[in-house]
N, C-alpha and C positions, 0 to 999 in steps of 0.2 A: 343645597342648590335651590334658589327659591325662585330663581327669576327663569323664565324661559328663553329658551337658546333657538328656537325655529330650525331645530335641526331635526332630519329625520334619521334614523337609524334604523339598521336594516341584518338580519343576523342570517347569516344563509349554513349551514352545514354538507358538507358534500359526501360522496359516501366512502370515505375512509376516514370519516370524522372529525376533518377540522372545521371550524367556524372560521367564514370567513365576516369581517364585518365593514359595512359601506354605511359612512359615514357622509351625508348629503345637505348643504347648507345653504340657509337662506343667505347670512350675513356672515362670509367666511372670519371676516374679524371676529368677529365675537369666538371663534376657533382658538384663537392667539389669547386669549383672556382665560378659556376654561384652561389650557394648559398653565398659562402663567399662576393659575389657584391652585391646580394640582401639585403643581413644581414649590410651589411654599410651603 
């Protein structure tokens, strides 16, 4: 991944250990793109 996604990403842990994780976007499209690379 070379290009920036202006996304912010946020990892939180709670105390019986799951992560939860909040995914925060500047340009939700660009969302629909990283999955579409992931999914090929």
């Amino acid at each position: 991944m070379s290009e920036k996604l202006g996304a912010k990403v946020s990892l939180v842990r709670n105390a019986s250990g799951k992560a939860k994780v909040t995914i925060s976007l500047d340009e939700p499209h660009k969302l629909e793109q990283l999955i579409a690379k992931l999914e090929s």
